[in-house]
C-alpha positions as CSV (number, residue, x, y, z in Angstrom):
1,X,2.3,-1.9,26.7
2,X,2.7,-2.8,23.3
3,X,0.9,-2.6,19.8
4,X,0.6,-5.1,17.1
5,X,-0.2,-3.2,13.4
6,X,-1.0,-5.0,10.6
7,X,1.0,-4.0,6.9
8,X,-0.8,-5.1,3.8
9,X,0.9,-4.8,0.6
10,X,-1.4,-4.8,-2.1
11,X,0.9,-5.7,-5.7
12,X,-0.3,-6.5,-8.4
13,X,1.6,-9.5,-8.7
14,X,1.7,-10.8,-4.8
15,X,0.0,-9.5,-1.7
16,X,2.1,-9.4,1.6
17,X,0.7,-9.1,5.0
18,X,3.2,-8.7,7.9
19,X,2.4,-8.3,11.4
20,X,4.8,-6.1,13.6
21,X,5.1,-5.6,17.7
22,X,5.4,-2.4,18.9
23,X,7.1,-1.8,22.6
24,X,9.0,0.4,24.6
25,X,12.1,-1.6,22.9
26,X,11.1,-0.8,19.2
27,X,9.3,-3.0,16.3
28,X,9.5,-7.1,16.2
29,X,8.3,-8.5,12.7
30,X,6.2,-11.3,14.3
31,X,4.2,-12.6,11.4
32,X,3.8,-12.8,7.5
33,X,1.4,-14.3,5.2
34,X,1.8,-13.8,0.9
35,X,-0.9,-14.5,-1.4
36,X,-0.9,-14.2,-5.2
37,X,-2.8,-11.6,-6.7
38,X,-5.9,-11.8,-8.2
39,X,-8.3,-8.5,-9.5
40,X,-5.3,-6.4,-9.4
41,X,-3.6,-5.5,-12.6
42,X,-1.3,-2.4,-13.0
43,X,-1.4,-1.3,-9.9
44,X,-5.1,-1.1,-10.2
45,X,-8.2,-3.3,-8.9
46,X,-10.4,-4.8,-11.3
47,X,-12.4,-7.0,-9.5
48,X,-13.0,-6.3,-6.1
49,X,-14.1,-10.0,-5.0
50,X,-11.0,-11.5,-6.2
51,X,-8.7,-8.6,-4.7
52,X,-10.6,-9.1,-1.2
53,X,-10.3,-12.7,-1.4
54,X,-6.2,-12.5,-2.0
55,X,-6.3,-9.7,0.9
56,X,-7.7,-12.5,3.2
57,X,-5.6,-15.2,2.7
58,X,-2.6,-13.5,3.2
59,X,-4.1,-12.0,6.1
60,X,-4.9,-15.3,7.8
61,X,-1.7,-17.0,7.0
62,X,0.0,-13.6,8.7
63,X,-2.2,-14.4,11.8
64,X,-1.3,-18.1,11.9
65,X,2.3,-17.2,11.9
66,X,2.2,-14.5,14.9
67,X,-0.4,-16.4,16.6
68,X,-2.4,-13.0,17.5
69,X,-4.5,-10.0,16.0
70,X,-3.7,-7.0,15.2
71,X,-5.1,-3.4,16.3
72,X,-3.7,-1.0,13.9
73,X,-4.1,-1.5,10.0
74,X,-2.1,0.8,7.4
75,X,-2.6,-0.4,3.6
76,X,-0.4,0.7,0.3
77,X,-1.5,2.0,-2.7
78,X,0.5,2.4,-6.1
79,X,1.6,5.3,-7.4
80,X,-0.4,4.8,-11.2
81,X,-3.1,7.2,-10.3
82,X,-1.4,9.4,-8.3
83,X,-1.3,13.1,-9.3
84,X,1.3,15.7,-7.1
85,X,1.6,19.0,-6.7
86,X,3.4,21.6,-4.8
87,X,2.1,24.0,-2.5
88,X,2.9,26.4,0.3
89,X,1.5,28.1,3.0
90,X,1.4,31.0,5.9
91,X,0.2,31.7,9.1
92,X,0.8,34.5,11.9
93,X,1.7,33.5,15.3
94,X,-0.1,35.3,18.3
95,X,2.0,34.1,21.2
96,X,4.8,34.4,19.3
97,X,5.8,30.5,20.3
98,X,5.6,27.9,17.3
99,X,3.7,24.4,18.9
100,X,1.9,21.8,16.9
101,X,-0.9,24.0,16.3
102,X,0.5,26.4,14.5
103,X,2.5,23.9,12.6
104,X,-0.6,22.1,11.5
105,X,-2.4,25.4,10.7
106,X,0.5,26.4,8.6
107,X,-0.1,22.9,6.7
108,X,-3.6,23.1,6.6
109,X,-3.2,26.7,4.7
110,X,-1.0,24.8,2.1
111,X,-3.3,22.1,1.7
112,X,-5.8,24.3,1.3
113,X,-4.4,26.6,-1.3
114,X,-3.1,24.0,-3.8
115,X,-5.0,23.4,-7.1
116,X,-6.0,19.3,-7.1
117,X,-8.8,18.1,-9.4
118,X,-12.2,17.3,-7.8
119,X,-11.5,13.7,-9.1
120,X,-8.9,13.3,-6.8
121,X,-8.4,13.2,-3.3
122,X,-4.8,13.8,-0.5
123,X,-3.1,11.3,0.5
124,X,-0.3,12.6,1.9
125,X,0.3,16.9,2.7
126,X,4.3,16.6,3.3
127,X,6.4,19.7,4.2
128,X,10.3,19.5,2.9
129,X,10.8,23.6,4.1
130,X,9.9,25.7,6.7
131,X,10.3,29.2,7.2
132,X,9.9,31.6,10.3
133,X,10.3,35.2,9.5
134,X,11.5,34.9,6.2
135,X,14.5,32.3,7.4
136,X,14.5,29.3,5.0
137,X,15.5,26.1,5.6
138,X,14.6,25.9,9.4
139,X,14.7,21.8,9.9
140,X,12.2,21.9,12.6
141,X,10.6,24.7,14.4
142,X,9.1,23.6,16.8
143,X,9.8,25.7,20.4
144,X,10.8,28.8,17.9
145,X,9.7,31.9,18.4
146,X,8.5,34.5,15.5
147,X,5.6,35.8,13.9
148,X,5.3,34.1,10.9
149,X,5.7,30.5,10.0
150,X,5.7,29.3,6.2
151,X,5.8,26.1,4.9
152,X,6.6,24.2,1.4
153,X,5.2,20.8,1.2
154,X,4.5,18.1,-1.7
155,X,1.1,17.2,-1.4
156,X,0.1,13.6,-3.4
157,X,-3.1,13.0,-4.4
158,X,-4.7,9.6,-5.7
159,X,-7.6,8.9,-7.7
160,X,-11.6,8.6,-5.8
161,X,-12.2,5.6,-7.3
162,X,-9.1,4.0,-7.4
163,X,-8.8,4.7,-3.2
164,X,-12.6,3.6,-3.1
165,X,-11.7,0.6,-4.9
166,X,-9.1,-0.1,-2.5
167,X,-10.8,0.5,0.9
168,X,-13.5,-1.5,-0.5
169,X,-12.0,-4.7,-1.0
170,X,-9.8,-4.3,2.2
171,X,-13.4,-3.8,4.2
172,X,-14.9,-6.7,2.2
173,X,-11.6,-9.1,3.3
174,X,-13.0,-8.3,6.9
175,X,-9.9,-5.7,7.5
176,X,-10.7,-1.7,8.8
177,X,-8.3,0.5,7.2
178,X,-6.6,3.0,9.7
179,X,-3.9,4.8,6.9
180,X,-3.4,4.1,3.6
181,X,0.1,5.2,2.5
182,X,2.0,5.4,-1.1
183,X,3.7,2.5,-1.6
184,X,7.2,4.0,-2.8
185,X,6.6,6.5,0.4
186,X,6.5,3.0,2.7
187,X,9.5,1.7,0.9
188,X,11.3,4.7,1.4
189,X,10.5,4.5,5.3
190,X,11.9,0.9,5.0
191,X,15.0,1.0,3.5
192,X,16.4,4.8,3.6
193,X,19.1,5.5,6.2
194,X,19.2,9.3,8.0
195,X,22.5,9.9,5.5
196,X,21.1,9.2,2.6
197,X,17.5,11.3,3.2
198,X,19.8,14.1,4.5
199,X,21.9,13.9,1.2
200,X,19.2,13.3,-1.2
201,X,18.0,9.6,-2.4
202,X,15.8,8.4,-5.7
203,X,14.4,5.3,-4.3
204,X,13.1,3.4,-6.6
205,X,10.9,-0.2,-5.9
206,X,11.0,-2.5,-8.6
207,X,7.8,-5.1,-8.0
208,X,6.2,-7.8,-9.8
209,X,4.5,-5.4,-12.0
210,X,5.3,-1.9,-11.4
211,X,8.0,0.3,-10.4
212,X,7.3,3.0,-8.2
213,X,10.0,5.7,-7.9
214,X,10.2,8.5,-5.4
215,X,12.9,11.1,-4.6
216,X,13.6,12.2,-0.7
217,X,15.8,15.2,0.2
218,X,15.8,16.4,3.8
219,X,13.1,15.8,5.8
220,X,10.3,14.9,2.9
221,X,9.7,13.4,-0.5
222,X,9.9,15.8,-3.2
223,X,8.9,14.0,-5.9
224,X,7.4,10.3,-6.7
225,X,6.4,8.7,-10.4
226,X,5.2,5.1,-11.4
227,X,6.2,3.0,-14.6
228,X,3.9,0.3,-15.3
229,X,7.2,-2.6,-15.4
230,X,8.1,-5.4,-13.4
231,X,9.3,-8.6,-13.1
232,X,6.5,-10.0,-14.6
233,X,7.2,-8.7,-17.9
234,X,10.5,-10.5,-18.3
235,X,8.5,-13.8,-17.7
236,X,6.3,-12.9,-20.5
237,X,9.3,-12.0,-22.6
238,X,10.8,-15.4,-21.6
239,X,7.2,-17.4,-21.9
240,X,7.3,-15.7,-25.7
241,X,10.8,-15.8,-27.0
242,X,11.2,-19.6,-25.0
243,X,7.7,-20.8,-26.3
244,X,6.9,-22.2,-22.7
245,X,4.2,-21.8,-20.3
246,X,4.0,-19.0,-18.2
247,X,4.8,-20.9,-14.8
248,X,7.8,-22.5,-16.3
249,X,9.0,-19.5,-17.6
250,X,8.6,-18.2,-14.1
251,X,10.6,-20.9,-12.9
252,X,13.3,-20.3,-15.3
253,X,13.5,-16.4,-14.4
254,X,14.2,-17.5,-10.6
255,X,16.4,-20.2,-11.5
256,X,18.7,-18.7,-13.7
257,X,17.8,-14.6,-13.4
258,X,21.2,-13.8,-14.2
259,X,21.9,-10.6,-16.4
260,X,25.3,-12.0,-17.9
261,X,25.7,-15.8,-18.5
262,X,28.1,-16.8,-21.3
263,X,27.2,-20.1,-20.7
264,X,26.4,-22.8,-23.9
265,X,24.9,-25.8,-21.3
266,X,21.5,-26.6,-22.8
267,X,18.2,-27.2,-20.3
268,X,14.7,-28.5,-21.6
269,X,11.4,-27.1,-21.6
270,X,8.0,-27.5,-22.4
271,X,6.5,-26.5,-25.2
272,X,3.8,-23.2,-25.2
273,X,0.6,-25.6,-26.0
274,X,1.9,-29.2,-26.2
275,X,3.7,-29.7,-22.4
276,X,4.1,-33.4,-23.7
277,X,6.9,-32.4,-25.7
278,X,9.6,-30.4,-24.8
279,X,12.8,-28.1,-26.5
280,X,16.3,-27.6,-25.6
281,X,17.3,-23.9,-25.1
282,X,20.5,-22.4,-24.6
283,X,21.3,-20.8,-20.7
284,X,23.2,-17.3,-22.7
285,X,19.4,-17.5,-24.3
286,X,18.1,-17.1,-21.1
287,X,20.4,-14.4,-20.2
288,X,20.5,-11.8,-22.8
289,X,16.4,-11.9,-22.9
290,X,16.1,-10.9,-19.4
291,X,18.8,-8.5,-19.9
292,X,17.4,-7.0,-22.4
293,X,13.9,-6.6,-20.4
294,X,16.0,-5.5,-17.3
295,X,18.0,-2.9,-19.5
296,X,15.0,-1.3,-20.9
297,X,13.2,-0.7,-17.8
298,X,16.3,1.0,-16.4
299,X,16.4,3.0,-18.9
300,X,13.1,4.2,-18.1
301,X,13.8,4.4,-15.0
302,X,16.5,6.9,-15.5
303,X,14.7,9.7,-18.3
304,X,12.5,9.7,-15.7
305,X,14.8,10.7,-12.6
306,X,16.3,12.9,-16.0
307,X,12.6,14.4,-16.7
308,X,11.8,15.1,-13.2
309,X,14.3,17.7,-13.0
310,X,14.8,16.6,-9.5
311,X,18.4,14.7,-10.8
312,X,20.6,17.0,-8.8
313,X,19.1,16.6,-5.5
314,X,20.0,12.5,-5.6
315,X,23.6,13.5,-4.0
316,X,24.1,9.8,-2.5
317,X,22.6,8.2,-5.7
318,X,20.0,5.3,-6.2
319,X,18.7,2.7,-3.9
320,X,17.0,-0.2,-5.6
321,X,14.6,-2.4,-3.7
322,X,11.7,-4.6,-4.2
323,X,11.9,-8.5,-5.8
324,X,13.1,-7.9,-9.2
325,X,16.1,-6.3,-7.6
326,X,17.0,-10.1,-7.3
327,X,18.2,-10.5,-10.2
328,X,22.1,-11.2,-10.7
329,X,23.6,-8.4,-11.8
330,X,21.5,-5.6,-11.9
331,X,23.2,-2.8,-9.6
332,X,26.1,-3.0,-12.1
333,X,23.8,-2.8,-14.9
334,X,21.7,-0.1,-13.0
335,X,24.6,2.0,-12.0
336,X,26.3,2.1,-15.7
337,X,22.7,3.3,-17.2
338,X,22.6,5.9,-14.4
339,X,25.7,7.6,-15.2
340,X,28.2,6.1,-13.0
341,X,25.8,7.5,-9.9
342,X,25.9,5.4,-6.7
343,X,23.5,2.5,-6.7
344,X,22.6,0.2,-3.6
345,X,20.3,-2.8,-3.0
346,X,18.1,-2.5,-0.3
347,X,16.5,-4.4,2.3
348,X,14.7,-3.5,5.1
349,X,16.4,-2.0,8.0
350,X,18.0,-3.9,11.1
351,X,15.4,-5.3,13.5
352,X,14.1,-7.7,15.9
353,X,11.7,-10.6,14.2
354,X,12.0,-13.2,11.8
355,X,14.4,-13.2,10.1
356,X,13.8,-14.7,6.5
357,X,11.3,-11.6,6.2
358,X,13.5,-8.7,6.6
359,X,16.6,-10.0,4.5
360,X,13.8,-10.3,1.5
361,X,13.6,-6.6,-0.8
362,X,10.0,-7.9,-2.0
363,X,8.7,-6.9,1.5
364,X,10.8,-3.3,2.2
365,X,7.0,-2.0,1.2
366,X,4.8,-4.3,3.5
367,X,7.5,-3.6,6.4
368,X,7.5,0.0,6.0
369,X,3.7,0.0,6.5
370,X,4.0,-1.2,10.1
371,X,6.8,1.1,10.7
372,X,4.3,3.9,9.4
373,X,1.8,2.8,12.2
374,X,4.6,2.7,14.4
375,X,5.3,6.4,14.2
376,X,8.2,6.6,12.0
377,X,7.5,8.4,9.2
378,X,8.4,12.4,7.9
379,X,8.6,14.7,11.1
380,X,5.2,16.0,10.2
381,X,2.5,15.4,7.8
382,X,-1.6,15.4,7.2
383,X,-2.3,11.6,6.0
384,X,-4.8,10.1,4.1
385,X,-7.5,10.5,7.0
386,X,-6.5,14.0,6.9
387,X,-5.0,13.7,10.6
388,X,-2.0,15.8,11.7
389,X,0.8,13.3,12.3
390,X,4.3,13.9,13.7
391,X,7.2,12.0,15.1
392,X,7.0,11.5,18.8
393,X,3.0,11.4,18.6
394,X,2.0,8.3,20.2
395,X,4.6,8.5,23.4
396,X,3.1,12.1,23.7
397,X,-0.7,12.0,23.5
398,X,-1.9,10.3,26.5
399,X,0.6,12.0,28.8
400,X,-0.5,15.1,27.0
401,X,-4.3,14.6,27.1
402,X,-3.9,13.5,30.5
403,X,-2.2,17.0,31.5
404,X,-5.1,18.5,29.4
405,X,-7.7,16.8,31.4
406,X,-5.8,17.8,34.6
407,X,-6.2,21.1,33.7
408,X,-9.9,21.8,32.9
409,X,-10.8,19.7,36.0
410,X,-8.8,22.2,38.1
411,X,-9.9,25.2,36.4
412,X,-13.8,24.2,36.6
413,X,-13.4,23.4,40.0
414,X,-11.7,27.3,40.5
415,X,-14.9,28.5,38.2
416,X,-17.7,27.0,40.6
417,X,-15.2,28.2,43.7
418,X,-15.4,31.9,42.1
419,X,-19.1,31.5,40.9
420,X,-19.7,30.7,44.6
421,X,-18.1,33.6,46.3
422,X,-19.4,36.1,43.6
423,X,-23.0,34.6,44.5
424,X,-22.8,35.4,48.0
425,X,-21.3,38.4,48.0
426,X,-23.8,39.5,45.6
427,X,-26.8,38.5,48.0
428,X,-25.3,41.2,51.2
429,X,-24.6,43.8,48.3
430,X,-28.0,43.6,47.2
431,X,-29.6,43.3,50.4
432,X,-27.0,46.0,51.4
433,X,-29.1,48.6,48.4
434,X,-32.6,47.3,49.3
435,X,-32.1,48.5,52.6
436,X,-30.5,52.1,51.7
437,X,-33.7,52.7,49.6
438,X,-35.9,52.1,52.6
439,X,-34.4,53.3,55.5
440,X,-32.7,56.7,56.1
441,X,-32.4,55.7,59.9
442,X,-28.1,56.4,59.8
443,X,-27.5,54.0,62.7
444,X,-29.4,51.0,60.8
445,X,-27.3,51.9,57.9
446,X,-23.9,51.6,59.9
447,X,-25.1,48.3,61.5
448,X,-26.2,46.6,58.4
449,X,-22.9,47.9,56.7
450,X,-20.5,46.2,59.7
451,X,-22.8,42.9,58.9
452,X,-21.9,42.9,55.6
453,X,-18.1,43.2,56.2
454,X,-18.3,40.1,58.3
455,X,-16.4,37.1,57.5
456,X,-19.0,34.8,56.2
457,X,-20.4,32.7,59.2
458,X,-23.5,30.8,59.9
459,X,-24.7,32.6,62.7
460,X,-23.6,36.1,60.8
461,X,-26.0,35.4,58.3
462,X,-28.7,35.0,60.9
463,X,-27.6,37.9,62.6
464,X,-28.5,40.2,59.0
465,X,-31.5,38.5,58.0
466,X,-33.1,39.8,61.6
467,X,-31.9,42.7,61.6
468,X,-33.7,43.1,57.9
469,X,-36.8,42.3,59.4
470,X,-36.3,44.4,61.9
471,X,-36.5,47.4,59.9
472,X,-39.8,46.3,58.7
C-alpha cells in the first residue's frame, strides 16, 4: 500500500510543491510544481491572498505532473521568527522497562518545564541526550531497563501569528496542513548523511532571500539561526551598480554567477528606466559585484556559527545547499572564510523519481518535507501538532493497534465469562443463607448444601428451586 505526501516550500522568493510516493520500497519524487512568490517577504507573509494564490499554483502544476492527489501535507516555515531554547526533563519508571510511553512522558516533562513566551508557540521538542540512571549519552533507550530516564532536548518555538499566517494561506489555497516543519530542519533531513549527523554538521540553506542555518550533532539539532540574505540581494546589487532592470539583472546573475572572472569581453544591457537604450558593461564587472555580495553573506554566515558557540561540535564541517549555492565558485570562497573547515554542496539524497528534481539544491527543503511525512526524521520528537513522533511509527501503528484491539476484545470477553460465573454462584450462596436463617431441620441443610456443590446443570437447578419450596 502506498502513500503519496505533499511538500510545500514556502520561500520568499519561489514556492515549490513536490509530490513523493511512499511504498514498501522507499520514496519516488513523482511530481513538482514552482511558483514565484508573492505576499511573502523575509521569510514572512504579508498578504495572505497573494501567498495563497502562489501556494495554489504551484500545487496544481505539482498535480499535473504526478497525475494524482496527495493524502499527507507537511509545510516549511523560516527560521526569522523562531525563538529556541533548551530544556530537560525526568521521569521514574514503574516497571522498570523504558517503551514509548515513558519516552514521551520524559519529553513531555521537558516541554513542559522550559521558559517560552506566551507569544510563541513549539514547533519542534527534539531530544540530542538521554540518560537512564544517571548514564549519559545513551543513543536510544528504548527496551532499557532502570528507574529513571532523563532527557535534553532543543525545543524551537515560532511566532502565533507568523504560524497563523502561514496555516491560513495554506487553508485558503484549498490545502489541510498535517505538520509544519523548520525549513533548515527539512533541509537537514534532505541532504545530511548518517556520518556527518554522527560527527557534527552546520547546514546551512542559502535561498532566494534568506539563509537558514542549523547545526546537527548526534541524533538532533542543537542549534538553528536565520539571516535575512539571499540570492536576491545580489540581483539588486547588480540591478543598482549595472543600472538595469531587475529581470535582466536576474538574467545576468544566472548567466554569468561566477565568483572569479578575469574576463574583459563586453555584453549590453538595458538601461534602469529607458530599456530603448542600452550600455556595454564589463563580464569582471559582473564578477567582483556578486562576489562581493556572496563574500559578505558568508561572512555572516560564519560569526554566526562563531557566536553560537556551537563551532566545535561542526567536526565534518559545512554543507551548503539551497539555489544560491549555484553560483561558481562559492565552496572555495565558503571554505577559505570558514577557516579552512570542510565545506560540501548538497543535493538531495539518492532516490527513485524524476530526476531533474533531485540534482537541483533549491528543492533539498521541499524534498525533505515529504521525507518528513515519510517517517524519516530525529529518532523521536513532539511536532508542531504536539504529537509524539518516532522512527519506525507508521510500519508499527496498525500492527500495534491491531494487537491492542486483540487484547481488550479478549479480555472483555474473559470479564463477562467471570461476571457470569460470579453471578451464579452468588444466586446458590445466597439462596444457600436464606435457607440457614429459616430452617434448623439439619437434614434440609445437608441436602440443600450437596445441591449447591453440584456442577451447574439444567435439571440441577430445578432440582434446588423445589426443594426451596419445599421447605415452605
Amino acid at each position: 500500500m502506498s502513500t503519496r505526501i505533499l511538500g510545500i516550500d514556502v520561500g520568499s522568493f519561489q514556492i515549490c510543491a513536490v509530490i513523493a510516493e511512499q511504498n514498501d520500497d522507499g520514496i519516488k519524487i513523482i511530481g513538482i510544481g514552482t511558483e514565484k512568490a508573492q505576499g511573502i517577504k523575509k521569510g514572512a507573509i504579508n498578504n495572505i491572498e497573494l501567498a495563497a494564490k502562489s501556494i495554489k499554483n504551484a500545487l496544481i502544476e505539482a498535480q499535473k505532473v504526478a497525475g494524482t492527489h496527495y493524502e499527507r501535507v507537511v509545510v516549511s516555515i523560516s527560521g526569522k521568527y523562531t525563538k529556541s531554547v533548551n530544556s530537560s526533563g525526568v521521569v521514574n519508571i514503574p516497571n522498570h522497562e523504558i517503551g514509548i510511553k515513558e519516552i514521551e512522558r520524559a519529553m513531555q516533562m521537558a516541554d513542559h518545564n522550559a521558559e517560552t513566551s506566551p507569544e510563541y508557540e513549539k514547533l519542534h521538542v527534539l531530544p540530542y541526550n538521554f540518560k537512564v540512571d544517571g548514564q549519559e549519552f545513551i543513543e536510544d533507550p528504548i527496551g532499557m531497563n532502570g528507574t529513571r530516564l532523563e532527557v535534553q532536548t532543543h525545543i524551537i518555538s515560532i511566532q502565533k501569528s507568523q504560524l497563523s499566517n502561514l496555516r491560513k494561506a495554506v487553508n485558503l489555497a484549498g490545502v489541510q496542513v498535517d505538520n509544519v516543519v523548520l525549513s533548515g530542519y527539512a533541509s537537514a533531513i534532505a541532504t545530511l548523511t548518517k556520518d556527518e549527523k554522527e560527527l557534527g554538521v552546520a547546514l546551512i540553506d542559502m535561498g532566494g532571500e534568506t539563509c537558514n542555518m542549523v547545526v546537527h550533532a548526534g541524533n538532533s539539532l542543537r542549534y538553528n539561526s536565520y539571516l535575512h540574505v539571499g540570492s536576491a540581494n545580489i540581483t539588486i546589487d547588480l540591478s543598482m551598480a549595472l543600472h538595469t532592470p531587475l529581470p535582466k539583472a536576474e538574467e545576468i546573475k544566472l548567466e554569468y554567477g561566477k565568483l572569479v572572472n578575469k574576463s574583459v569581453d563586453l555584453i549590453e544591457l538595458p538601461r534602469l528606466g529607458d530599456e530603448q537604450k542600452t550600455h556595454e558593461v564589463s563580464l569582471d564587472v559582473i564578477s567582483n559585484v556578486i562576489s562581493a555580495r556572496a563574500e559578505e553573506t558568508v561572512m555572516v554566515l560564519a560569526n554566526m556559527l562563531e557566536d553560537s558557540g556551537y563551532k566545535d561540535l561542526v567536526g565534518a564541517g559545512i554543507v551548503l545547499t539551497g539555489g544560491m549555492t549555484k553560483l561558481d565558485g562559492l565552496k572555495d570562497l565558503a571554505s577559505a572564510i570558514f577557516d579552512n573547515m570542510p565545506v560540501r554542496i548538497a543535493r538531495p539524497k539518492e532516490m527513485d523519481g524524476l530526476y531533474e528534481i533531485l540534482r537541483d539544491p533549491a528543492n533539498s527543503c521541499a524534498i525533505g518535507l515529504c521525507m518528513y511525512g515519510a517517517g524519516e526524521f530525529t529518532p523521536y520528537e513532539i511536532d508542531s501538532e504536539k504529537k509524539m513522533r518516532y522512527k519506525g511509527e507508521l510500519r508499527s501503528k496498525p500492527k500495534a493497534n491491531f494487537n491492542i484491539f486483540e487484547e481488550e476484545k479478549k479480555e472483555k470477553f474473559e470479564v463477562k465469562k467471570q461476571d457470569k460465573d460470579d453471578f451464579e454462584e452468588g444466586i446458590e450462596l445466597v439462596n444457600v443463607d436464606i435457607n440457614l436463617e429459616q430452617t434448623n431441620n439439619k437434614n434440609e441443610l445437608a441436602n440443600i448444601a450437596d445441591i449447591s456443590k453440584q456442577e451447574k446443570k439444567p435439571s440441577a437447578l430445578k432440582k434446588f428451586w423445589h426443594s426451596m419450596t419445599q421447605l415452605f
